[in-house]
C-alpha positions in Angstrom: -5.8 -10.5 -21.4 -5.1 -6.8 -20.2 -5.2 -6.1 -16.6 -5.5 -2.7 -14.9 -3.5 -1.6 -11.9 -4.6 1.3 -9.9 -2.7 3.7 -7.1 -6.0 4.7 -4.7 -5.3 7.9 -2.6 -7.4 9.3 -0.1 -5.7 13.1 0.6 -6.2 15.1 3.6 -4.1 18.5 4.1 -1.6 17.2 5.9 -0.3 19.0 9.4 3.1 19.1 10.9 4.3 15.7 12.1 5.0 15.9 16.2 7.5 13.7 17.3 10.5 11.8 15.0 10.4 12.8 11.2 11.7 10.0 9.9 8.5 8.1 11.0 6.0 11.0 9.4 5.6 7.8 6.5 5.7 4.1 6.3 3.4 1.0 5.3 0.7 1.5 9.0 -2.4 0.8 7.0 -3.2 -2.6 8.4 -5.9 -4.8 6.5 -4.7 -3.2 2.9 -2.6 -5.5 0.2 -0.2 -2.4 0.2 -0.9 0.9 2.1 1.0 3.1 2.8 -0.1 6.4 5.5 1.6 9.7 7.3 1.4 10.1 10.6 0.4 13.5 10.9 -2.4 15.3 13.1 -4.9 16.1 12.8 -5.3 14.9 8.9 -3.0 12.6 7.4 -2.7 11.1 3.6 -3.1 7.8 2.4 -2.7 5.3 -0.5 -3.2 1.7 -1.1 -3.0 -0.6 -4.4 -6.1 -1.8 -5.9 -6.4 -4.4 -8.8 -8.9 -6.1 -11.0 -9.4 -7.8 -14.3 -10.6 -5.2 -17.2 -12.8 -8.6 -18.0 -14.7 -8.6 -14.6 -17.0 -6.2 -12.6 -16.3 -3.4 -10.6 -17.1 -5.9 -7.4 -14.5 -7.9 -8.1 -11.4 -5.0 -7.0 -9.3 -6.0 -5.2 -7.6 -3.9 -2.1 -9.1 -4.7 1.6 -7.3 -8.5 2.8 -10.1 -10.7 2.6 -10.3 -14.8 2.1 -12.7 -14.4 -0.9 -10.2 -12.8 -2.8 -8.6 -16.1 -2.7 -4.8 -15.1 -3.5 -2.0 -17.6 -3.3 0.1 -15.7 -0.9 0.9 -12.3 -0.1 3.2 -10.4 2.6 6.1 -8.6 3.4 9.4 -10.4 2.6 11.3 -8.1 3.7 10.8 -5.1 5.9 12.9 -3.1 8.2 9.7 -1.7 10.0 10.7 2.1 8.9 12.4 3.2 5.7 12.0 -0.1 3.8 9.5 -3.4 2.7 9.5 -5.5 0.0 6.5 -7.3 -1.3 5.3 -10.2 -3.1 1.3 -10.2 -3.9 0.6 -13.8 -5.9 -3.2 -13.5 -7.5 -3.5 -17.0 -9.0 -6.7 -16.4 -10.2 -6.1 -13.8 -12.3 -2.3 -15.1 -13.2 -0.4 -12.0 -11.0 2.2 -11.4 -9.4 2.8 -8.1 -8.1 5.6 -6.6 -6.8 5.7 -3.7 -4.5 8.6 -2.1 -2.6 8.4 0.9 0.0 11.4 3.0 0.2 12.0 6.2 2.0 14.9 8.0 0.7 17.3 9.9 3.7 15.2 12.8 5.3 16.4 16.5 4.3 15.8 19.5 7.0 13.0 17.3 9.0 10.6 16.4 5.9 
């Protein structure tokens, strides 16, 4: 069975980030399986994970939490709530497991 696993990204030109740089990126896209978002005003970019079946519809992607999707679990497993998460997404269903991790690497000059 082949599968196909997609990166979605929704760009905006991105502005100067006020405040602390090391928070400009990290996983704030609540309701997303993984999403990941800057923090930067007045535009900001953003990117989430979105899976399906090659063998099933277009209806059946899968990327906004929702009980229909019907996965066995999914979370953060671990997460140090700014440079760092790790992930476990288990799609029964469709016999998945996916694995996502979120890692900043150490800021240079403020980016």
């Amino acid at each position: 069975m082949t599968w196909t696993v997609a990166l979605a990204v929704a760009v905006a030109i991105t502005a100067s980030c006020a405040g602390d740089d090391s928070l400009r990126w990290g996983t704030y896209h609540s309701g997303l399986y993984f999403g990941v978002r800057s923090r930067t005003h007045p535009t900001h970019v953003s990117a989430g994970l979105l899976w399906t079946s090659a063998n099933e519809d277009v209806s059946q992607l899968k990327h906004e939490c929702s009980e229909r999707d019907r996965l066995e679990s999914y979370g953060w497993t671990k997460h140090n709530g700014r440079s760092f998460g790790q992930q476990t997404i288990r799609d029964r269903l469709n016999r998945m497991a996916i694995e996502t991790t979120f890692l900043k690497p150490p800021a240079h000059d403020g980016s």
